[in-house]
C-alpha positions as a Markdown table, in Angstrom:
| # | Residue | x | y | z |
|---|---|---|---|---|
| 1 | Unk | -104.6 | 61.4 | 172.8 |
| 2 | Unk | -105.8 | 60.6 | 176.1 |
| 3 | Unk | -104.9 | 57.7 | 178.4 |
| 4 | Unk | -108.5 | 56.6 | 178.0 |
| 5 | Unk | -108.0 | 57.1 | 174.0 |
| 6 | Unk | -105.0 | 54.8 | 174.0 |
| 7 | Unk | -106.1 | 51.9 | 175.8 |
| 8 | Unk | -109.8 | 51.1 | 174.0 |
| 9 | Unk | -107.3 | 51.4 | 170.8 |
| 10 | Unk | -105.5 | 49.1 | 172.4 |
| 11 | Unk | -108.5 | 46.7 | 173.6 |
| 12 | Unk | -110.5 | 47.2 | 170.3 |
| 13 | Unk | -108.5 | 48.0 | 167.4 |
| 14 | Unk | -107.0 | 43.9 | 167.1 |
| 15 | Unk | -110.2 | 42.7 | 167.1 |
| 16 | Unk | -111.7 | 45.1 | 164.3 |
| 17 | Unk | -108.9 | 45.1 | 162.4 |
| 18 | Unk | -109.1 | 41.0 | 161.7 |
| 19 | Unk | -113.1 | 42.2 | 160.7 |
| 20 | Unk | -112.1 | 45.1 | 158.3 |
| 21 | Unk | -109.5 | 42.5 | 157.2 |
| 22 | Unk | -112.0 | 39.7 | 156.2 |
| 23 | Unk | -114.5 | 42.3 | 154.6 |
| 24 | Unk | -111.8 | 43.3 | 152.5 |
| 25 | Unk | -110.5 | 40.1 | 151.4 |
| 26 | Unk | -114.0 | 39.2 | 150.3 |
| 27 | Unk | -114.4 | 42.4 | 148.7 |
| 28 | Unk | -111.0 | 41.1 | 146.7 |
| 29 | Unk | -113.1 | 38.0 | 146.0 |
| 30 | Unk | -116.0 | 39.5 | 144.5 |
| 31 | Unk | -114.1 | 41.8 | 142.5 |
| 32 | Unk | -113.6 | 39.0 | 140.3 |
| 33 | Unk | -117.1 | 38.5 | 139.6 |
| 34 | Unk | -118.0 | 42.0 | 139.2 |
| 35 | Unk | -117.5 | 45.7 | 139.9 |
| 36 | Unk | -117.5 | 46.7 | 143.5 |
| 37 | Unk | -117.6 | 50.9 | 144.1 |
| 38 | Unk | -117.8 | 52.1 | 148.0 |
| 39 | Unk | -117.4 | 54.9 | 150.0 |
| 40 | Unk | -114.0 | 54.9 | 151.6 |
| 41 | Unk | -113.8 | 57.4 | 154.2 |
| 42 | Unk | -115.2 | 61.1 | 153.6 |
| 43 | Unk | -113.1 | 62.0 | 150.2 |
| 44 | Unk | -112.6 | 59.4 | 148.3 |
| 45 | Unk | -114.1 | 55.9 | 146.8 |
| 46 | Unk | -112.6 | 52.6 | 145.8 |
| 47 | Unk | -113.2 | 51.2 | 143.0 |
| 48 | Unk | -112.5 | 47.2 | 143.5 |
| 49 | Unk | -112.0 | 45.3 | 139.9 |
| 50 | Unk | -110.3 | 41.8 | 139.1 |
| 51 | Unk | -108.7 | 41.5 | 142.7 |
| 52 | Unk | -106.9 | 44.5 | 143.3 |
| 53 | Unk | -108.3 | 48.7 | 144.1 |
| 54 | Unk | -107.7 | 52.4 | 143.6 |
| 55 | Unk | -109.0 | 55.2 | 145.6 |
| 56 | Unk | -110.7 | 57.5 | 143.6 |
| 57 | Unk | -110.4 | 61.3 | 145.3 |
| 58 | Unk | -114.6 | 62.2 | 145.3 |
| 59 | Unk | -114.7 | 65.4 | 148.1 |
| 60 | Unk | -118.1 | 65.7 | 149.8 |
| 61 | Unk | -119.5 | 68.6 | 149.4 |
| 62 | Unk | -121.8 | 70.5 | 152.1 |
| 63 | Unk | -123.5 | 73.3 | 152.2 |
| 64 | Unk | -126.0 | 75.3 | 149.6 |
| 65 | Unk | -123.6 | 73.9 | 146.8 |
| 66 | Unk | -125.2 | 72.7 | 143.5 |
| 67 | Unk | -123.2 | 69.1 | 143.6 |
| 68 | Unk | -123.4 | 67.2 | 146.9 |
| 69 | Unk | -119.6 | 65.0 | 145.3 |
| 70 | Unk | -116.9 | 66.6 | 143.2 |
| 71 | Unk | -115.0 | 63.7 | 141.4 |
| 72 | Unk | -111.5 | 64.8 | 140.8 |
| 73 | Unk | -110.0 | 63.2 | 137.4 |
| 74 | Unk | -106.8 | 65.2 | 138.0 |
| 75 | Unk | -105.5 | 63.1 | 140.8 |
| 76 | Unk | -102.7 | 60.1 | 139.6 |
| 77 | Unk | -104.7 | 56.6 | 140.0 |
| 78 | Unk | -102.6 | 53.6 | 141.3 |
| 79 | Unk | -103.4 | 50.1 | 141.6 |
| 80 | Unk | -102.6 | 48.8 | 145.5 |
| 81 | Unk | -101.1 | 45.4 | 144.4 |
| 82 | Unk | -98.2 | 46.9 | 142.2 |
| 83 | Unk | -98.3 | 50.5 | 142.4 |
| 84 | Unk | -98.8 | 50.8 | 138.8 |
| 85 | Unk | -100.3 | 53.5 | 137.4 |
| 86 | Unk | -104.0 | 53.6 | 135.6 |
| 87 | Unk | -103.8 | 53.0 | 131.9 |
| 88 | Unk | -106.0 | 55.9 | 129.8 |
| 89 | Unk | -108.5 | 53.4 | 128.8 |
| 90 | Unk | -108.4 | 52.3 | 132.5 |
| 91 | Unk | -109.3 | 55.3 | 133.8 |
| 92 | Unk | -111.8 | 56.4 | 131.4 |
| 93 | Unk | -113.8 | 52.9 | 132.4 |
| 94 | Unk | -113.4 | 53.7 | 135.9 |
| 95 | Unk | -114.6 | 56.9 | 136.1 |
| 96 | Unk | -117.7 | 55.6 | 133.5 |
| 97 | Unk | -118.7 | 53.0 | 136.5 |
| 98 | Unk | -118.0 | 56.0 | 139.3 |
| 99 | Unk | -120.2 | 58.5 | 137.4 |
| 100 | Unk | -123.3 | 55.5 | 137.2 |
| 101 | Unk | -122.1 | 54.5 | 140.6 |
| 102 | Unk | -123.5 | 57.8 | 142.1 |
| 103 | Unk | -126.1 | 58.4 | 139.1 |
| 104 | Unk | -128.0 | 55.3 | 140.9 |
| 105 | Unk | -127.8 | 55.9 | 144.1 |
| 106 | Unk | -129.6 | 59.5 | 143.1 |
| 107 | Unk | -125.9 | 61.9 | 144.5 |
| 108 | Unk | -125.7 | 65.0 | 142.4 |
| 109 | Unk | -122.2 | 65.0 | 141.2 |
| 110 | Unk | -119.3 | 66.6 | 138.8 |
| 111 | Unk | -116.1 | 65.9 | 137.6 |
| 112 | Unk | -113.2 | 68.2 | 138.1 |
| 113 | Unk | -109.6 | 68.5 | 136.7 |
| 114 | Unk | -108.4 | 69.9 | 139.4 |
| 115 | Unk | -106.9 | 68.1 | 142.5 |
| 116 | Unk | -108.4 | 68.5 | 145.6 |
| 117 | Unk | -107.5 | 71.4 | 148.2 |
């Protein structure tokens, strides 16, 4: 990392960190009321239900592939709050809301069993 690198991470990571901080508390909030799904980064979603979230391993695919998301149902789902992992009935609900998730917002996607490379 360059010296340049370093110090805007120093000047500007405190100040968006107390942003991404609210956003997620209120995300936490809302989760009450209903379920929240989002992009999280490149590979993955989170899936926000009755205060607490997992990350949900979705690859994006580019390229002349058929499937522009591959969902990966092999990977072991934890809850952040206590580490705990999905229950079976947990997991099938979640990945019901993650498959209507990207239904609506028109992304051609599969599951797969496998973990991600």
């Amino acid at each position: 990392m360059t010296t340049g690198q370093k110090v805007w991470r120093a000047v500007v990571e405190p100040v968006f960190h107390g942003v991404f901080s609210l956003v997620e508390k209120r995300r936490l909030r809302q989760s009450f009321a209903r379920i929240i799904i989002l992009g999280y980064g490149r590979d993955s979603l989170r899936y926000y239900e009755n205060g607490r979230w997992v990350t949900v391993e979705a690859e994006l695919m580019c390229g002349p592939a058929d499937v522009d998301r591959v969902v990966y149902r092999g990977c072991p789902l934890k809850w952040n709050d206590a580490r705990e992992l999905l229950t079976p009935d947990e997991r099938e609900k979640l990945f019901q809301k993650v498959g209507e998730y990207l239904d609506e917002a028109k992304i051609k996607w599969k599951f797969s069993d496998a973990g991600p490379s």
